[in-house]
KOLTILUM-638912 format. One record per residue (C-alpha): residue number from 1; residue in three letters; chain; z, x, y. Coordinates in pm, whole numbers. Layout:
N
NUM,ALA,A,Z,X,Y
...
REM end
This chain:
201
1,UNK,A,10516,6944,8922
2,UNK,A,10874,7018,9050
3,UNK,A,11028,6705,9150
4,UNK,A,10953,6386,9036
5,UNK,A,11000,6178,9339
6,UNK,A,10795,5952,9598
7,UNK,A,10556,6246,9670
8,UNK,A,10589,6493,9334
9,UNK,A,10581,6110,9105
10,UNK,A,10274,5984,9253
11,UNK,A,10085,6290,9295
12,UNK,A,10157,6426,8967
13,UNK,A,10097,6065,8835
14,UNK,A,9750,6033,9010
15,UNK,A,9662,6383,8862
16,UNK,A,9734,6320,8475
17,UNK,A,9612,5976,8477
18,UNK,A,9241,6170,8622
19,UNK,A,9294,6377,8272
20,UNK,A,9485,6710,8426
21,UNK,A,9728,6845,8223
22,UNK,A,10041,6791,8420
23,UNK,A,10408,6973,8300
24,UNK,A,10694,6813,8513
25,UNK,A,11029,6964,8581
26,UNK,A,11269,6694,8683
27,UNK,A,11670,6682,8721
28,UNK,A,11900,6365,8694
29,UNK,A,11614,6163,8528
30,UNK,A,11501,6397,8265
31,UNK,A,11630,6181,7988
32,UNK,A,11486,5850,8149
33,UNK,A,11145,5990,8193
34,UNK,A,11114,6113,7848
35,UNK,A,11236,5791,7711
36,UNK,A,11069,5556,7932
37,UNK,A,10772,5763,8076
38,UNK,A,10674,5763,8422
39,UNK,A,10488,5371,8656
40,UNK,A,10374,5400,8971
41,UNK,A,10313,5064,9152
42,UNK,A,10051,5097,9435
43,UNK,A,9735,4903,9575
44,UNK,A,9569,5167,9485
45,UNK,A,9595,5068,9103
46,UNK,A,9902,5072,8890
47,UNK,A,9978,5380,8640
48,UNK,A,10213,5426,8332
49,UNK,A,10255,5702,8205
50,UNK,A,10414,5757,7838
51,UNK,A,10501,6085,7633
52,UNK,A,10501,6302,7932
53,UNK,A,10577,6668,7940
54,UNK,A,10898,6731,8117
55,UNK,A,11142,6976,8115
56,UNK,A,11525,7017,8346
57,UNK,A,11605,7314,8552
58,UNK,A,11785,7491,8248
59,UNK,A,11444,7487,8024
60,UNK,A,11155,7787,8065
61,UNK,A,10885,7707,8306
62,UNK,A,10581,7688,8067
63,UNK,A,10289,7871,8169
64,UNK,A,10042,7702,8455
65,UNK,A,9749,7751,8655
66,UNK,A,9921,7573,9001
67,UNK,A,10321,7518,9087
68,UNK,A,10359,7212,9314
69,UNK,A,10699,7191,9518
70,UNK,A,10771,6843,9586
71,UNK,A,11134,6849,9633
72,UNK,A,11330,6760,9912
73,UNK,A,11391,7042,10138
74,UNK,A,11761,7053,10086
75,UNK,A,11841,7359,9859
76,UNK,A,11525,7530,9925
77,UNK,A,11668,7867,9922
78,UNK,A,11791,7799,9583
79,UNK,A,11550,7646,9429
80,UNK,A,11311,7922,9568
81,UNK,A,11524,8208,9363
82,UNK,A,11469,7982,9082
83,UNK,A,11162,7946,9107
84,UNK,A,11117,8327,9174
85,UNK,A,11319,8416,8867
86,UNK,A,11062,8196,8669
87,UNK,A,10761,8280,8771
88,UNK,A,10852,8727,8770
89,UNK,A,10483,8876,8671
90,UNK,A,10256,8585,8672
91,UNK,A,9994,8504,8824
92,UNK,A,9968,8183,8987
93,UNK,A,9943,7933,9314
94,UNK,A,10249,7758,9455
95,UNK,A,10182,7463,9645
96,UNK,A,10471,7406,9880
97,UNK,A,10448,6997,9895
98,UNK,A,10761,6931,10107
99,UNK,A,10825,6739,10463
100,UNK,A,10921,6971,10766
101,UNK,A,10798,7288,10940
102,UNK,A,10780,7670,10764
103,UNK,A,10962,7531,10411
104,UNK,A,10704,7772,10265
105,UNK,A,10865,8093,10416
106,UNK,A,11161,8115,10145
107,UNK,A,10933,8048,9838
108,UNK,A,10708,8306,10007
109,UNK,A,10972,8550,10045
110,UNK,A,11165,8531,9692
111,UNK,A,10840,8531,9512
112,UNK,A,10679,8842,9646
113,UNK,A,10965,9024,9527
114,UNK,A,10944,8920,9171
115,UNK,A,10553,8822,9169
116,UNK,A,10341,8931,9426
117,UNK,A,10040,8822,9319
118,UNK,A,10128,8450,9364
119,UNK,A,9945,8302,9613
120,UNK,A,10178,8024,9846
121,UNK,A,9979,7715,10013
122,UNK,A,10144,7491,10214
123,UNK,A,10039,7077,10214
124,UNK,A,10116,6827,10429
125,UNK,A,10086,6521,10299
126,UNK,A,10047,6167,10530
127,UNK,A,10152,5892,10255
128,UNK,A,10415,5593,10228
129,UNK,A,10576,5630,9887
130,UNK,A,10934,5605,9759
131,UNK,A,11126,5612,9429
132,UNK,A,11342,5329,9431
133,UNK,A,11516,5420,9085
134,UNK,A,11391,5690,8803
135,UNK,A,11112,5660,8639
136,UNK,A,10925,5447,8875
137,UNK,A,10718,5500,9164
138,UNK,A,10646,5243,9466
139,UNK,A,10365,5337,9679
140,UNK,A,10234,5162,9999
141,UNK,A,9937,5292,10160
142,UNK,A,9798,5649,10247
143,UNK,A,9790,5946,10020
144,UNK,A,9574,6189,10207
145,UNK,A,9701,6552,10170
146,UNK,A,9582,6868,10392
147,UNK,A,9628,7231,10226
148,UNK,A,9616,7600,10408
149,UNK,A,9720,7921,10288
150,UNK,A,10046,8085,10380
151,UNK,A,10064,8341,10615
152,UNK,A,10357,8515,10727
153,UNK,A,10242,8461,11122
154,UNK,A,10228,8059,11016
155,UNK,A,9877,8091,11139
156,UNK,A,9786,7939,10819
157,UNK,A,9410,7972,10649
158,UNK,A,9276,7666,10577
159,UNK,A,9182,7554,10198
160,UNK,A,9104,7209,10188
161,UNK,A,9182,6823,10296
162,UNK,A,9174,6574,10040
163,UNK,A,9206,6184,10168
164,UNK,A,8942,5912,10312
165,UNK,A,8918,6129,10652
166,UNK,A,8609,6397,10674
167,UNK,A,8690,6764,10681
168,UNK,A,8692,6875,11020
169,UNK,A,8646,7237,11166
170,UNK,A,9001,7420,11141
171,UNK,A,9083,7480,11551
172,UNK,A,9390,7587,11729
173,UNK,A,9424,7221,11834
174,UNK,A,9386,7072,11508
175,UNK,A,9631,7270,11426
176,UNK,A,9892,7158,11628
177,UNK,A,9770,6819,11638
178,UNK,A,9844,6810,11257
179,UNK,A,10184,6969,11303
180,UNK,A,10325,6781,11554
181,UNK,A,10171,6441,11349
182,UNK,A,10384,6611,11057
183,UNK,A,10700,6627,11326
184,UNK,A,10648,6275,11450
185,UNK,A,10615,6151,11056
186,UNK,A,10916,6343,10956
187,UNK,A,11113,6194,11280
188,UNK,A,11026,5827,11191
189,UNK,A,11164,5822,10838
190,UNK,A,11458,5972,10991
191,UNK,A,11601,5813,11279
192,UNK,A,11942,6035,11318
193,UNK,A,11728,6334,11403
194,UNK,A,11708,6452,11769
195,UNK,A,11436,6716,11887
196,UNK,A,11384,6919,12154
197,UNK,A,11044,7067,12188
198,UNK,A,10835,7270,12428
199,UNK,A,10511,7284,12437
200,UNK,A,10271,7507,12572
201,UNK,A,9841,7424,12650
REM end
């Protein structure tokens, strides 16, 4: 889990307390988290987590079956190189976990020059969380996430939906339904952003 944060924290969090093996790469709060481990507060049910496996940006990248991005987008082309540099010859999935539109395409890009047989997935994920200092987590409500492959057309293929809503039939309109719920998500947790759109039926 790359980024330890109000999405990567609780997501990661959710996943070792459910017994996954979970390796987290964090920056700033590397020290804190090893000393003082990793609560999430939620309705959902508290977690704290002790003795957890984390590494900074300057240690290898141990070995993994799935690479979750859930940094913010700033630095993406960066952290993509990085994480190209990393992962050169393995085999693996990265799950781009990030808010906006196409912040898969770089990570796509870098990595199938140095390993092309990692598979990128986008997610989207619909959840109120926040970190309000390291080390601990303070979730709200909502924590479904929706997954589809990456294609270079941004088509996308989809995988799976994990949350309290049923699976529905992947269509066109779903498709941009989910998008633009993405767009109006993204634009509500940041007021100073103006868009201009066009859309066409």
């Amino acid at each position: 889990m790359i980024g330890v944060g109000g999405v990567g924290g609780y997501y990661g969090a959710r996943l070792a307390a459910a017994g996954h093996h979970v390796h987290w790469v964090g920056r700033s709060d590397v020290d804190h988290l090893r000393s003082h481990g990793l609560r999430v507060v939620s309705p959902r049910g508290d977690v704290h987590l002790t003795d957890l496996n984390v590494s900074g940006p300057d240690d290898p990248l141990p070995m993994t079956d799935v690479v979750v991005v859930a940094t913010k987008t700033i630095g993406n082309d960066e952290l993509a190189l990085w994480l190209a540099d990393r992962l050169a010859g393995r085999t693996t999935v990265v799950v781009v976990l990030q808010n906006g539109l196409d912040v898969e395409r770089p990570f796509a890009r870098q990595l199938a020059r140095t390993a092309p047989d990692v598979q990128v997935l986008g997610a989207m994920s619909f959840i109120c969380s926040a970190r309000p200092e390291p080390g601990r987590i303070e979730h709200v409500d909502y924590e479904r996430v929706t997954v589809a492959a990456f294609t270079a057309d941004g088509s996308g293929v989809p995988v799976g939906d994990v949350g309290v809503l049923p699976q529905l039939p992947h269509r066109p309109e779903q498709q941009c339904l989910e998008q633009l719920c993405l767009l109006w998500w993204t634009i509500s947790w940041a007021p100073g952003c103006h868009v201009r759109a066009s859309t066409t039926w």
